[in-house]
C-alpha positions in Angstrom: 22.4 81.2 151.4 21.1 83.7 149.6 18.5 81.4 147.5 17.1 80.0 150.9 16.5 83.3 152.1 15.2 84.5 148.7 12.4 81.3 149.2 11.4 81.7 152.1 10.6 85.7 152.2 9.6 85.0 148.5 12.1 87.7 146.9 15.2 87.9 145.7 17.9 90.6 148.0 19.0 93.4 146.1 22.4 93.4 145.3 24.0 96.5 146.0 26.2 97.1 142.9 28.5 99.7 144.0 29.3 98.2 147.3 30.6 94.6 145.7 32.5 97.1 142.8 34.6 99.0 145.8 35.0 95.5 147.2 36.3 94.3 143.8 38.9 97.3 143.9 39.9 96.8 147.5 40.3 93.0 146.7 43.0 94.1 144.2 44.9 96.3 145.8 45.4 94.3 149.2 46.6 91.1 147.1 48.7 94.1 145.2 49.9 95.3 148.2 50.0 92.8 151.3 50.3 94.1 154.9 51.1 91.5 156.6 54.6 90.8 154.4 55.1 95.0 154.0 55.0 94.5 158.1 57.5 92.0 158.2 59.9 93.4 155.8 59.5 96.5 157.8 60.2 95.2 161.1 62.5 92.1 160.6 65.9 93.0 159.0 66.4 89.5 157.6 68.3 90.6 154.2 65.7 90.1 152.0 63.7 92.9 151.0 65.6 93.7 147.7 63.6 90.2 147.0 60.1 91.8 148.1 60.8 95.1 146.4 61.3 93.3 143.2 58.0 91.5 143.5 56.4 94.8 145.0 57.7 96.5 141.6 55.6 93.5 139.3 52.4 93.8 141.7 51.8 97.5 141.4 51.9 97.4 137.3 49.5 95.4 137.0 46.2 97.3 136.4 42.6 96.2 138.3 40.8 95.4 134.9 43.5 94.2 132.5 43.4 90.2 132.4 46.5 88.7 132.1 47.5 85.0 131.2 47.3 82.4 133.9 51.2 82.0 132.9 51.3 85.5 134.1 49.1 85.1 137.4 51.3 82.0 138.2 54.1 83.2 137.8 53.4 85.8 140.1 52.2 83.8 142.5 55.1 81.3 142.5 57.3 84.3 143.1 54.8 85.6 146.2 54.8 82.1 147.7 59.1 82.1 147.4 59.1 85.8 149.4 57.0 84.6 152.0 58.8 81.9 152.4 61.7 83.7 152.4 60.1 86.1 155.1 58.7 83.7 157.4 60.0 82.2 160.6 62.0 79.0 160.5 59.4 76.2 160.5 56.7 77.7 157.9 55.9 75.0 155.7 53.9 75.5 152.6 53.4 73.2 149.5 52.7 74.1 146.2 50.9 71.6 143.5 50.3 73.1 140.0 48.4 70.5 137.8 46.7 72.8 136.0 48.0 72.2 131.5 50.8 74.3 130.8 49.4 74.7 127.1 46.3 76.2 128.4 46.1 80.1 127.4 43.2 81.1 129.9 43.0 84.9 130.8 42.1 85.9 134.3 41.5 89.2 136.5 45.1 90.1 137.8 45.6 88.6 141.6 42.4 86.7 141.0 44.3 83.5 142.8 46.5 85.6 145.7 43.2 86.5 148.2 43.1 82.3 149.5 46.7 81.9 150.0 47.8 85.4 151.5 44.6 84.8 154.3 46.4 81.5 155.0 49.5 82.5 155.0 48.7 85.7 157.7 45.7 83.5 160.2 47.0 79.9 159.9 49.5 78.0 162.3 51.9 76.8 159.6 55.0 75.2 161.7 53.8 71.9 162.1 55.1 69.5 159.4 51.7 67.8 159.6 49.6 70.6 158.6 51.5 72.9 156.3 49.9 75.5 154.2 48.5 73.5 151.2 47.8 75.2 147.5 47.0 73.2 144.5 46.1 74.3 141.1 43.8 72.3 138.6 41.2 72.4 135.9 40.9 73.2 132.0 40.1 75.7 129.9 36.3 75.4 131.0 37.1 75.4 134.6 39.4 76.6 137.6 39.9 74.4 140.6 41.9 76.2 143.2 41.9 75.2 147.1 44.4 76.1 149.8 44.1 74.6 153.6 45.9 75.5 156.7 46.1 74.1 160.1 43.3 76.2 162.1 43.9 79.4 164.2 42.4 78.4 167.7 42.6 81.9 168.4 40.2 83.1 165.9 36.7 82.9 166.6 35.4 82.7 162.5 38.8 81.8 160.8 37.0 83.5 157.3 35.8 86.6 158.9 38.7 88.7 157.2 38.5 91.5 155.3 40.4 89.8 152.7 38.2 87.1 152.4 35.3 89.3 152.9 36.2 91.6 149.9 37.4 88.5 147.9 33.8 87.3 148.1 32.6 90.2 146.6 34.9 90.4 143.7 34.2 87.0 143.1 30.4 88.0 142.8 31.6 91.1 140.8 33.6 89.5 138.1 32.0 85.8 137.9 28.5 86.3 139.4 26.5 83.2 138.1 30.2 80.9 137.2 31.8 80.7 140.4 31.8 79.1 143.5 33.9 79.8 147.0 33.5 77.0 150.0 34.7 77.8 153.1 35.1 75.1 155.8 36.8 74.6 159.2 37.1 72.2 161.6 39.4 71.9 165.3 42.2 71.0 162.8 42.1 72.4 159.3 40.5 75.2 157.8 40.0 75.1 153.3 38.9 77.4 150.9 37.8 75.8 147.1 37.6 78.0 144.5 35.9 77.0 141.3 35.5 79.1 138.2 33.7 78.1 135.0 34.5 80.2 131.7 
């Protein structure tokens, strides 16, 4: 958007460089600490906080510019995707496909993969066995495919206007400014976010 803009007023925007680093920071620490399951913990005595806490305990180590393996980042995220479903109502669905090589020793920003999956997980309808929540992993060690799709939120008038994904944008510009790329699309059914990332 920002190229068509730059051609037709013939100049490029200034990027405002401290904005998109407090973005990058607030990116972090929302996937580091997320509301929406602190909430439900909080309010819904279900037995299974000592689970959360656990994963809580791994989130807030991790340090905004230390990369960590992807074996690391997975791992995490395998364990976010199990305490969600742990958390949520009977009826969440949500599929997990990891194809990208086990081998592969990639290092990425900490919770680089979390902002996509925890916006699904708290603005998508995810009950209907039809349209689950959807994440799948692939790529190499030259590029990252992520993409996660949920059933839409009728209810919500821009189903990416969310500070999550709104801050996630900006880290992405922050960390990967010319080797990324984030498509958002929704339709009356499904909503899907695509991440790719060269290295």
């Amino acid at each position: 958007m920002s190229g068509i803009i730059d051609r037709i007023l013939g100049k490029k925007s200034v990027r405002n460089e401290v904005a998109i680093a407090l973005s990058h920071r607030v990116s972090f620490e929302n996937s580091q600490c997320d509301r929406f399951l602190l909430a439900k913990v909080l309010t819904e005595d279900r037995g299974f906080g000592k689970e959360y806490i656990l994963l809580q305990k791994k989130l807030l180590l991790l340090e905004l510019d230390k990369q960590q393996a992807i074996e690391a980042e997975l791992d995490l995220l395998s364990q976010y995707i199990a305490v969600v479903k742990m958390l949520m109502p009977a009826g969440f669905l949500l599929q997990w496909e990891n194809r990208f090589p086990s081998e592969n020793e990639l290092m990425l920003p900490p919770l680089i993969l979390f902002p996509m999956v925890q916006h699904a997980v708290t603005n998508g309808y995810n009950s209907m066995s039809s349209h689950p929540i959807r994440v799948r992993l692939s790529g190499s060690s030259k590029v990252l495919l992520f993409e996660v799709s949920h059933r839409a939120n009728h209810y919500l008038q821009d189903q990416f206007k969310h500070t999550l994904m709104e801050d996630f944008r900006n880290r992405l510009e922050f960390l990967f400014p010319d080797r990324h790329s984030l498509l958002l699309n929704s339709n009356s059914n499904t909503c899907r976010a695509t991440l790719t990332i060269y290295f």
